[in-house]
N, C-alpha and C positions, 0 to 999 in steps of 0.2 A: 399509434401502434397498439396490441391488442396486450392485454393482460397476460404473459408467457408462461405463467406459473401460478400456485395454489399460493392463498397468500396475502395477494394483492397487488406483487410488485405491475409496475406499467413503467413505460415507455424503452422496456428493455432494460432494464438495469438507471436510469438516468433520474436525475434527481425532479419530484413536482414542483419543488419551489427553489427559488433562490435558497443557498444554503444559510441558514438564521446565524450570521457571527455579533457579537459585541463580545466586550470585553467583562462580562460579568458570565458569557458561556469558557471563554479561558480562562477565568480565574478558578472555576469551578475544578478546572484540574487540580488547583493547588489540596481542595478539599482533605484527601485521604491523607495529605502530608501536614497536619494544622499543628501539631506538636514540636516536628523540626522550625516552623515556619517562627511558634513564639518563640524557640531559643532563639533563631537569626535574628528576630526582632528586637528582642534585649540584648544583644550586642551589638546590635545599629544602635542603640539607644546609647550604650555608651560609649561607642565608638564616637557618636555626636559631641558626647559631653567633653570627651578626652579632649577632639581636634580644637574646643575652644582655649585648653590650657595655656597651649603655646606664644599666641597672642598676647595673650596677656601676663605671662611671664618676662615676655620681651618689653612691655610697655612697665612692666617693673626695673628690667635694667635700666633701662635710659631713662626714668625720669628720677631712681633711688639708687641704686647700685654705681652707678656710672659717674653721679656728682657730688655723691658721698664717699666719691671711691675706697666703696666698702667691699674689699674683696671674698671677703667667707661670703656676706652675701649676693654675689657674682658667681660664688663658685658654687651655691646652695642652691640656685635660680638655676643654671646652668645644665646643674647635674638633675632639677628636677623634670626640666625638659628632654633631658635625655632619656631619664627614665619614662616619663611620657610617650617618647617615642616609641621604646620598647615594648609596652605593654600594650600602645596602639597597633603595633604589628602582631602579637599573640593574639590579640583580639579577630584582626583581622585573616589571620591562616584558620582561628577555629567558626569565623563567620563561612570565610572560603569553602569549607568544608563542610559545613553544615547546608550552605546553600548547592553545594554541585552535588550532594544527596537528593537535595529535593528535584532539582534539575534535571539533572538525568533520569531520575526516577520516572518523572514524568514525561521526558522524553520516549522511555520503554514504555511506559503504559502506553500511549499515544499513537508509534510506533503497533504494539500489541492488536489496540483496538483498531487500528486499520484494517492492518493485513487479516484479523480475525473477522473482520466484516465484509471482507470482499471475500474471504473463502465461502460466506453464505450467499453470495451473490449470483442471480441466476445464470445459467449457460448464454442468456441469450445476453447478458452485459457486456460476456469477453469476446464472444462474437460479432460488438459491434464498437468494443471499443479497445485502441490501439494496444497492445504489451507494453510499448516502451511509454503513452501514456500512465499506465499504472503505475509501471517501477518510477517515474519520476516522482509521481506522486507519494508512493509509500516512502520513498529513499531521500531523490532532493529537497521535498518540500519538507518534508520535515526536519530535513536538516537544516534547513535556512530560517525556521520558528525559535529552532534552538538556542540562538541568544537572547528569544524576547519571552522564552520560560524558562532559561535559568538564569539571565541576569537581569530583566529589565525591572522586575515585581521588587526587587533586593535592590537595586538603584533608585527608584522610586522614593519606595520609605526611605532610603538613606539619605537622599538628598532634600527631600522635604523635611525630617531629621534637623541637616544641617541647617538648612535655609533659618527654620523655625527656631533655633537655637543662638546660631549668627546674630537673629535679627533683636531679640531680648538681651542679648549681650550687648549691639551695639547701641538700641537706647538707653540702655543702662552707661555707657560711657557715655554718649552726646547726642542728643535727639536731636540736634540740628544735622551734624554729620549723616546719623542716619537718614534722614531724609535727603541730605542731598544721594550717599551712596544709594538709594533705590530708584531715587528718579530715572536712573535710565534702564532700569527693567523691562517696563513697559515694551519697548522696543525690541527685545530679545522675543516675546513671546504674540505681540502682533500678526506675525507673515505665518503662524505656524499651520492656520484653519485652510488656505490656497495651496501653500507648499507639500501640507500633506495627501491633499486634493491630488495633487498633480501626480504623487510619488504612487498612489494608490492604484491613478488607471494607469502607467507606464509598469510597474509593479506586475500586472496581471497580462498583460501583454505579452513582459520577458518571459513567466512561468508557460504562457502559451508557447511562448518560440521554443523553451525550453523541452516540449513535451515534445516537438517536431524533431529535436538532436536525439533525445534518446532513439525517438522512432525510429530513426532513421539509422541510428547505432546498436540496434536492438537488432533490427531486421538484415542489416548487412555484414555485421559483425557474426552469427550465428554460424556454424557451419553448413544448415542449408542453403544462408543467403552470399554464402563469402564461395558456396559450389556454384551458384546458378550465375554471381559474378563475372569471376573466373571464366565459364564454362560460353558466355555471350559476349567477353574480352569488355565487361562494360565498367572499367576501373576507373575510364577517362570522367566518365558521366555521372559514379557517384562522386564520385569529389567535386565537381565542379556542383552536384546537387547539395553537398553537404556544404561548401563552402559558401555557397548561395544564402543557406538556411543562418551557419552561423553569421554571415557578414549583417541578415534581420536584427539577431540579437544583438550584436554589435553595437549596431546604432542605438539600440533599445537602451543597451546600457549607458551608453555614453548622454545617454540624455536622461536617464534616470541619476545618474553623478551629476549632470550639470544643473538640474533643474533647483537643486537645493544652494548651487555655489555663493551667489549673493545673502544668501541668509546666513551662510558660515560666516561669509567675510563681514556682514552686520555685526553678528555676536563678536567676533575679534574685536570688532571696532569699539563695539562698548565695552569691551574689557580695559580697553585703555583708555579712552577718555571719561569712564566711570573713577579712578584713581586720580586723573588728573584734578580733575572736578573735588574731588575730595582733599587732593593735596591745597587747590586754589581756597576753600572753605577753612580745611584747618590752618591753612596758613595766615588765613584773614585773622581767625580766631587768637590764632598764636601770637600774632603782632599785635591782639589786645588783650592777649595777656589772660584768654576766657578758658584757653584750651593747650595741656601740654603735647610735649616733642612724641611725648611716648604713647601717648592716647592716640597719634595723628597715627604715628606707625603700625599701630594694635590695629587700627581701623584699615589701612594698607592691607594690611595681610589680613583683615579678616575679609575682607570683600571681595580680596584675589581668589583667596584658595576656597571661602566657604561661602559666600556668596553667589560672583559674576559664573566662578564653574560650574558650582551644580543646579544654578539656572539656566547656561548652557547646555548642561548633561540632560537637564528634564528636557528643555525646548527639543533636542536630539531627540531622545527619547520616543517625544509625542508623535514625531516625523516619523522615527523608525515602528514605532508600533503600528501607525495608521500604513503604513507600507505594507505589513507583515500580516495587516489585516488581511489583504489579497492572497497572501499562502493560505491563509486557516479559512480563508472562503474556500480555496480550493481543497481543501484535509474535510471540512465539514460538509462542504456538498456531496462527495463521496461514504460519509460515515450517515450523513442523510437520506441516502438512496436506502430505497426498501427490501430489504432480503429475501431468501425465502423463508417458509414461513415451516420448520421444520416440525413441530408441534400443532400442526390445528385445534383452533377450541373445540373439544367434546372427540377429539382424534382416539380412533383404536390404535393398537400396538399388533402387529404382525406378529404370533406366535410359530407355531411350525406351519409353514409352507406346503401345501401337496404343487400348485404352482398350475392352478387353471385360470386361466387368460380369456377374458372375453375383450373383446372393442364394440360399443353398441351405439352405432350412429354417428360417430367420431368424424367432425371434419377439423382442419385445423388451417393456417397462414404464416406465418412469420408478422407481415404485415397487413393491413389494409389491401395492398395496392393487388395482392394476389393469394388465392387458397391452396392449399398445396394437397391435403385430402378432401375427400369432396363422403359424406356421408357413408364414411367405411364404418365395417361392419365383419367381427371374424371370434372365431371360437377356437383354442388351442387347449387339447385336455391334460391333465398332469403325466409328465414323462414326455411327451410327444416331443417328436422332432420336428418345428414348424420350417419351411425355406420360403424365402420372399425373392423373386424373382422378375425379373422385366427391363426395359431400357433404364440408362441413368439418367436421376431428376425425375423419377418416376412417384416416388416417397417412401422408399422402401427404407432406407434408411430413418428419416421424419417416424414416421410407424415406429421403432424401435426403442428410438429418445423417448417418447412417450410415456412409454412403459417405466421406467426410473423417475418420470418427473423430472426429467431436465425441462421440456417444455410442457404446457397442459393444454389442451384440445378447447377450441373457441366454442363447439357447441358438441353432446353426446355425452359418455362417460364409459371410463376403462375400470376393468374388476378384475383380482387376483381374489383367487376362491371364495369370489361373490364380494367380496368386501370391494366397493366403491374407492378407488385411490386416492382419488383428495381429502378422504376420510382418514386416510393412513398417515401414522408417523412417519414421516419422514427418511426418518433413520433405520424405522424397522423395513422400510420398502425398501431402501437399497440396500440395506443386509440381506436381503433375500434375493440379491442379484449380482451374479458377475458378469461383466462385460469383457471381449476382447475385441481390439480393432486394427485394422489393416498397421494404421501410425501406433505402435508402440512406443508408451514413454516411459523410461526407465531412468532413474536419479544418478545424478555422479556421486553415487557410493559403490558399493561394493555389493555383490551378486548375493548375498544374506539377507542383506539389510533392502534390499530389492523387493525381496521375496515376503520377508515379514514387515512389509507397509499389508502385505492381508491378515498376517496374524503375529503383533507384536511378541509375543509369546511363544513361541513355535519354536521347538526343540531342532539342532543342527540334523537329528534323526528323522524327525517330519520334514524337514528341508529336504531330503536326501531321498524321501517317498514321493513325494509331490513332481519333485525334477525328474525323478525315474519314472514317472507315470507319464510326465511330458518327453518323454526322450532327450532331455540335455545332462543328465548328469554327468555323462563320458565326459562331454562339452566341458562342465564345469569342475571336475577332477583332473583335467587336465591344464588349468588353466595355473598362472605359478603359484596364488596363495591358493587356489577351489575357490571355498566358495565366500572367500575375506578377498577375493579380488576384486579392485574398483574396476566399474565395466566404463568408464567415461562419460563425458557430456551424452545425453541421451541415448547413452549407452552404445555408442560407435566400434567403442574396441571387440562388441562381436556384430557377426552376420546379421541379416535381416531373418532369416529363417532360426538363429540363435534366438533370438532377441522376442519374436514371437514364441518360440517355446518356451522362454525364460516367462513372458508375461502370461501363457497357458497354468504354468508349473503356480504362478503366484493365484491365480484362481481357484486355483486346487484346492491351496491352503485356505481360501476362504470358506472354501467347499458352500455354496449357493444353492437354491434348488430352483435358478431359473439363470438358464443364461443366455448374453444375446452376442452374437458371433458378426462382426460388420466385417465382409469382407476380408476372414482372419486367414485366408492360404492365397489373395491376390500378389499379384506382381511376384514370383517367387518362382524362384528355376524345380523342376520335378522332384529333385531329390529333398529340398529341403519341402517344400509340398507333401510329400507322401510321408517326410518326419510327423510334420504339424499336422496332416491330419489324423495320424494313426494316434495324436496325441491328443486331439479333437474327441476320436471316438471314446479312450478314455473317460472324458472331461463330460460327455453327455450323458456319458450311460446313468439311465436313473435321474433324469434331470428335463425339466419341462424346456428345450433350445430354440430360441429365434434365429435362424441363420442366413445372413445374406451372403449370395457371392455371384462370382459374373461367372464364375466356371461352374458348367451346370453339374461336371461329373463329384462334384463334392457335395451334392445334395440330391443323386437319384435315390438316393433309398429312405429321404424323407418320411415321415407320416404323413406329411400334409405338405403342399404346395400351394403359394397362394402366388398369383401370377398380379403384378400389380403397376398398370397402364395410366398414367397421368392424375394419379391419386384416388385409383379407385382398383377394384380386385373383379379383374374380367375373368378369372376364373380359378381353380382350387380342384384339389383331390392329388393324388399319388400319379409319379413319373409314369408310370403307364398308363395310368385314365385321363394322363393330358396330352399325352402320346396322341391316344385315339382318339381326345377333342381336336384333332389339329390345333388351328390357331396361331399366336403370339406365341405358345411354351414349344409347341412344334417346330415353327421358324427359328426361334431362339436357338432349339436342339440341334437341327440340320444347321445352323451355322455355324454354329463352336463347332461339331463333329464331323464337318464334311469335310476333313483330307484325312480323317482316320477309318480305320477300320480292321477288327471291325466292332460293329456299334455295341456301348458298352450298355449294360443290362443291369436294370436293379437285383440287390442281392436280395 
């Protein structure tokens, strides 16, 4: 695929390499939060130290308290374990706390730098890649990282913590015992380098099958795909498509659950014959008299709860992370794709606009496989009214994206009052342009906040100028709140001819000095037509306008005409000097006009 944009990006939005994950690019998240990070740490720290109290209070009962039957000291031991307890749980609500700050934190950021990175991402990314692929990515996958950045970093340290504390404790009571209790470690963390092998490529799999449900829920769920449903009675076929897709996942999952079973059931297994083995040892010990009742049971409980568990919890762990690696391959091949590039090195800034347009030499393609302009070539002077006209698929539309930089020209170069546009910011190039198109999209908010996505700032008085200039204000004063009314999902709850005028009126507000016009009075019955264009004529006056449309009577009194035949411009000048070319504009004319009469005349 060819290079789409100034910049660099290639292959359409898709990433050049495998996206680069370890786990020293995730911890880096942790970076901006290093201050929360040391208090969690000194409170795993002595979160560590506390869990070893108990143990060993208990191995004071029974081998002094209990044969002394010295009750103040039973009841002093007792209550010191309970205090113990206590102060292990404040510990751990203000550890809780401190780590679902850092957590979520980073979730938001994460989240943040996504979606902030695909807003930079070229036209031609979303035009080749699914919707419901994205939102699964911005939405599911991140949500499925989210126990291995806010709890797994905090489990980690805590349980190496405990192991490392466990383990100085217990040769401090018996380095015999200690050696038997870790002999069967080993075995716990053996299978983990296969297992999470396995979990990693099923792992990437489900998020593929995964992206397929959203599509597919994206696309039928919407209310133009739940109209065109309905509308071809095809309710039987997606379900039976949807349930196809999920019965994939289905098995995906079930083998992502099975594939780890026997390794859970290993770890169980050495949880208990790790104790047993230790009860057999100290018991040997005890029958000689080397090692007390109370040290055996101290070493019970410390291998159960601080030991065999949180070398279970790591071996988990290691399996769930290498799994998870598979999301944040998918999060980072996306935050790895190349943007565009909204700043060029050595870039001027578009100051005031006069808004003359040249094209010189211009061909372009989407891909390889086909050219869509073919060495066009056009001059449009400031204020003019340009119209692009010809069959569809011709490039009239292509020719127009240009202009903004949505896509960039494989060979030639475009200039907005001689300045070279891939020399331009970015920012300042499309502030110097508004656009309207046939597809108006309007936000499920309300008809204000509609309006000032062009000018945050925009006084409910400029509101009220703007929409009277486009002829919807009646429209929207009559609506129950004006203009704090929500107009719905892509703005449904008004007309197609509303809706257009609505997205005329928010142009206004931006007030641009070059606008391009796709197709903005197609499909539309006459009355709201002769609305939007009389709101059109507003919208140009004084303003350089590219305007396509298939209805020629909304572009005879053009300045210019440029007639544009399989990516190339067979010919140009005013409705009446293409009159008297005959040709393509001629046949075009006679065929929209031939059951009326009589023939309408430029003004």
């Amino acid at each position: 695929m060819h290079a789409m944009m100034y910049g660099g990006a290639v292959n359409d939005g898709q990433p050049v390499k495998p996206a680069n994950v370890d786990l020293r690019r995730i911890t880096k998240l942790f970076a901006p939060y290093w201050r929360h990070e040391i208090a969690v740490l000194a409170l795993m720290f002595i979160t560590a130290i506390i869990g070893i109290v108990p143990p060993l209070l208990t191995a004071r009962i029974i081998d002094i308290a209990i044969p002394q039957r010295d009750l103040h000291l039973l009841l002093l031991l007792v209550s010191l374990i309970v205090l113990n307890a206590l102060v292990a749980a404040g510990v751990a609500v203000a550890q809780g706390y401190l780590n679902s700050i850092v957590g979520e934190s980073i979730m938001r950021d994460l989240r943040t730098a996504l979606v902030s990175h695909l807003h930079r991402m070229p036209l031609s990314f979303f035009t080749n890649t699914k919707t419901g692929e994205i939102m699964n990515r911005v939405s599911s996958d991140v949500d499925n990282v989210d126990g291995v950045v806010t709890g797994t970093l905090t489990t980690i340290i805590t349980n190496v913590l405990t192991i490392s504390t466990t383990l100085v404790t217990m040769f401090i009571l018996d380095w015999r015992l200690a050696l038997i209790a870790i002999g069967v470690t080993p075995l716990m963390i053996l299978p983990l380098g296969p297992v999470g092998r396995k979990m990693f490529a099923i792992r990437k799999k489900t998020r593929e099958q995964r992206d397929q449900i959203e599509s597919i829920t994206q696309e039928t769920l919407s209310i133009s795909g739940i109209t065109l449903i309905k509308s071809f009675a095809r309710e039987m076929y997606e379900r039976t498509r949807f349930n196809d897709t999920g019965t994939r996942l289905m098995k995906l999952e079930i083998d992502l659950a099975m594939v780890g079973r026997w390794f859970i059931a290993l770890i169980g297994a050495m949880a208990v014959i790790g104790p047993a083995l230790v009860w057999f040892g100290g018991g040997w010990y005890a029958i000689a008299g080397t090692v007390t009742t109370g040290t055996i049971v101290a070493f019970i409980s410390l291998i159960v709860t601080r030991l065999y568990g949180p070398t279970a919890a790591l071996a988990g762990i290691q399996v769930q992370v290498v799994s998870a690696l598979a999301v944040f391959e998918r999060i980072f091949e996306y935050l790895d794709m190349k943007p565009e590039t909204y700043e060029p090195s050595g870039a001027t800034t578009l100051g005031h606009v006069e808004g003359d347009i040249r094209f010189e030499n211009v061909s372009f393609g989407y891909d390889d496989s086909r050219e869509i302009l073919h060495h066009l070539s056009l001059h449009v002077k400031p204020g003019q009214v340009a119209a692009f006209v010809g069959p569809s698929g011709g490039g009239k539309t292509t020719i127009t994206q240009l202009v903004p930089r949505f896509y960039a020209p494989t060979d030639g170069a475009i200039f907005i009052d001689d300045h070279a546009i891939d020399n331009v910011s970015l920012t300042s190039l499309r502030e110097a342009i508004g656009i309207v198109t046939q597809e108006t999209y309007l936000f499920h908010d309300t008809v204000a906040a509609n309006m000032r996505y062009a000018k945050p700032d925009a006084t409910l008085e400029e509101l009220k100028i703007a929409a009277q200039a486009a002829n919807i204000d009646a429209v929207i004063s009559a609506l129950p709140l004006q203009y704090e009314t929500v107009v719905g999902e892509r703005g449904h709850k008004l007309s197609g001819g509303e809706r257009q005028r609505l997205a005329i009126a928010r142009v206004l507000l931006k007030n641009p000095r070059i606008l391009i016009l796709d197709e903005a009075t197609s499909s539309l019955d006459s009355q709201s037509e002769a609305l939007i264009q009389a709101a059109l004529d507003t919208l140009m006056r004084g303003r350089t306008s590219l305007v396509i449309a298939h209805r020629l009577s909304t572009i005879v009194n053009a300045d210019i005409i440029f007639v544009i035949e399989s990516g190339r411009i067979i010919a140009s000048g005013t409705h009446t000097e293409l009159l008297a070319q005959g040709g393509l504009y001629d046949a075009l004319y006679r065929t929209q006009f031939r059951t009326t009469s009589p023939t309408p005349t430029p003004a």
